[in-house]
N, C-alpha and C positions, 0 to 999 in steps of 0.2 A: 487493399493495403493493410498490413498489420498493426493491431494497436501496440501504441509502445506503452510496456507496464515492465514498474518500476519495483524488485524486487529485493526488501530489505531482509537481509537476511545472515544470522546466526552461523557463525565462524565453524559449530562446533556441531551443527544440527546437520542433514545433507550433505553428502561428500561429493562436492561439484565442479573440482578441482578439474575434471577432464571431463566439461557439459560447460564451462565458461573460456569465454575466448582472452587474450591479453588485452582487451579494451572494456571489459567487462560484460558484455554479450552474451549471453546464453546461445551455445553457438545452433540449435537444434529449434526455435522457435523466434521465430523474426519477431524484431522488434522489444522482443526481452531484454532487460538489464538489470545487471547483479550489482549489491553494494552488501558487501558484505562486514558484519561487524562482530568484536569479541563476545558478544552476548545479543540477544535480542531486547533483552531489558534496557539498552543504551539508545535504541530508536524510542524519537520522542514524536506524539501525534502533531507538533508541528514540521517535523521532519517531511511525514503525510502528506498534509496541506500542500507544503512547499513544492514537493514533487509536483503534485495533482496543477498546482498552479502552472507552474513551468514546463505543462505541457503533457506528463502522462495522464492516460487515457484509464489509467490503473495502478493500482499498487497492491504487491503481495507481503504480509509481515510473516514474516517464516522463524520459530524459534523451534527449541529442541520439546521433545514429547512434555506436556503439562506433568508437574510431579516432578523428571528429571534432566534439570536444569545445573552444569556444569557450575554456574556462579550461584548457586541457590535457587534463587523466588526470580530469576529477571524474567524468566519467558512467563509467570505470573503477571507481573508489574503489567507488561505491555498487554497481555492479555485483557488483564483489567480494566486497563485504560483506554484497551479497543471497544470493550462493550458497556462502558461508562461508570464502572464500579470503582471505579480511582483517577484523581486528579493527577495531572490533567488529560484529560479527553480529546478527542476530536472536537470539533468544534459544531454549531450547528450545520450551519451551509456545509460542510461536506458530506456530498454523494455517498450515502455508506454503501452503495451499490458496486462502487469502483474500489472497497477497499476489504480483503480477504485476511484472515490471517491461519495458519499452517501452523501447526503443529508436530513435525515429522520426528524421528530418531534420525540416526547417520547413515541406516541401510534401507531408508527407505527415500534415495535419490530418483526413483522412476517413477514414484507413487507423486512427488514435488512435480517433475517434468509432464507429468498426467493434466497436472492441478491447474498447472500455470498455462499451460497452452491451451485446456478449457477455459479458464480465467481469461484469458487474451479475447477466445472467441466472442464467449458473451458480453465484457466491455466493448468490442468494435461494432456490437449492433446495439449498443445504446446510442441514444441523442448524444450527439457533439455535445463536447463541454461549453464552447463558445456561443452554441444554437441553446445552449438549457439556461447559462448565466443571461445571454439575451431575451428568454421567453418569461425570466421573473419575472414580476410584478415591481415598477419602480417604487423608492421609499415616499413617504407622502409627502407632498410640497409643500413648502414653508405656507406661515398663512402670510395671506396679502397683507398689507397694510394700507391703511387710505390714506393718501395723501394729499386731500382736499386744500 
């Protein structure tokens, strides 16, 4: 089965316009899906979380080439805040394993399609998300109290 990975991604970056389906699917790699926004700078690392909660297996942040960004600094901003140089961050508990981010221009749509169906690959042969949050170590139990 394919892992579903959630691919947020830059209006302006990748021209995916016939590579996504009317539901938002990536029609070429099962399990893919697109959300695509005016800037990448506008995805927030809770955006991340939330995905990864609800179920993907994965998430791609895809903005336009570092340096040339349509709105300025956004594909900066996210950037930053993906490798923890700016507030706010990802959080600790999340997998940075399950969470890539892209870099591409607008003509390099096969080089993303490459990325992301590799990306699919290797998220579906990690541990379940359900099997990894179950194998942590519980938080420590309250202390007893006596109640002689």
């Amino acid at each position: 089965m394919a892992a579903k990975v959630i691919n947020l991604v830059c209006e302006r970056a990748c021209d995916l316009s016939s590579h996504v389906d009317s539901e938002g699917r990536l029609k070429d790699i099962a399990g893919a899906w697109v959300v695509s926004y005016p800037c990448s700078g506008m995805i927030q690392p809770l955006q991340i979380e939330a995905a990864l909660k609800a179920g993907a297996e994965g998430v791609v942040v895809h903005g336009c080439q570092l340096g040339d960004c349509y709105y300025r600094e956004g594909n900066k901003m996210i950037h930053d805040r993906l490798i923890g140089d700016r507030p706010p961050g990802l959080k600790k508990a999340v997998d940075r394993r399950r969470v890539i981010g892209l870099w591409l221009s607008r003509y390099q749509t096969q080089r993303f399609l490459t990325e992301v169906k590799e990306f699919s690959t290797y998220v579906s042969s990690l541990e379940p998300i359900a099997a990894a949050a179950a194998a942590k170590p519980a938080d420590k139990p309250a202390p007893k109290t006596d109640v002689t």
